[in-house]
C-alpha positions in Angstrom: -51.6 42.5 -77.5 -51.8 38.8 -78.3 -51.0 37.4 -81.9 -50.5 34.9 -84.2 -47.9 34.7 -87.0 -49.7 35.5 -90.0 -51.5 38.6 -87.8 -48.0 39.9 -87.2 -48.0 42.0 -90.6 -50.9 44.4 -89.8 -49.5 45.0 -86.4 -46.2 45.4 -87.4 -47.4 48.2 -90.0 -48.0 50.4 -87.1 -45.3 49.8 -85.3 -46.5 48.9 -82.0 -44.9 46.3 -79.8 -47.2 42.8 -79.6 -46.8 39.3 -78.6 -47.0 36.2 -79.9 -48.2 32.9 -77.7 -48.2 29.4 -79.5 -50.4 27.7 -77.5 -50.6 24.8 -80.5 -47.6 23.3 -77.6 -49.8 23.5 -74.7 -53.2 22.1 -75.2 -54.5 23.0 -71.5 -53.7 26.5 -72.2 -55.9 26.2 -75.8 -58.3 24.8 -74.1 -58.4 27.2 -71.4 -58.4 29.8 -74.1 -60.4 28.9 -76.3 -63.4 28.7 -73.4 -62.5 31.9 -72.2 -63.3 33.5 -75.7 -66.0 31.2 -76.8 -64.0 30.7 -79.7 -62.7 27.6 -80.6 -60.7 28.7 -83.2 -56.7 29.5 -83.7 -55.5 33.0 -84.1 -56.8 34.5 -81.2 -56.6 38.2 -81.7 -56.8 40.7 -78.4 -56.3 44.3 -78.2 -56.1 46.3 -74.9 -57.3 42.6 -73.3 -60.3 42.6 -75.3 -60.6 39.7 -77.7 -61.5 40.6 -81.4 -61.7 37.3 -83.2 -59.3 35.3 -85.3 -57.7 35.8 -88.3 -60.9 36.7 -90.8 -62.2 39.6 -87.9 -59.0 41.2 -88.1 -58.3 41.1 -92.0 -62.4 42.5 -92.3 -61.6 45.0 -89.7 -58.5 46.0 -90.8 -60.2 46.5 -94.5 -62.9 49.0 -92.4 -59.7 50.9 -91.1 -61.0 49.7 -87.9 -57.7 48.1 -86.5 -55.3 51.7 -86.0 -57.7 53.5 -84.2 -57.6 50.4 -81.6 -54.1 50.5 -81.3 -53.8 54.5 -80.7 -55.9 54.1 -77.9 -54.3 51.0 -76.4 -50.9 52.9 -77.0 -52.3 56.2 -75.8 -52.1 58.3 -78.7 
């Protein structure tokens, strides 16, 4: 799982182990990113290796409740 600083807080409530690349110090690998996605904006949030969005997806999905059943399945629970 890929994310950014201020995404850190909702994962960390479940406990699961994540990662955090700053690719603001590499701008071929934001670039590369970003058209990979089709997003062009920074946090890039993926679960399981599916993208989700940035930070305003995850806040509205984590509201929904939608965020923990994605990690039980990536974590195999």
């Amino acid at each position: 799982m890929w994310v950014h600083g201020r995404n850190s807080s909702v994962f960390n409530k479940y406990g699961h182990p994540f990662e955090v690349v700053n690719v603001l110090e590499n701008m071929n690998k934001r670039e590369a990113l970003s058209k990979m996605t089709n997003w062009p904006t920074l946090p890039k949030v993926f679960i399981d290796g599916k993208f989700y969005g940035d930070t305003d997806i995850l806040d509205e999905m984590e509201a929904k409740g939608e965020v923990e059943p994605l990690l039980k399945t990536a974590f195999g629970e």
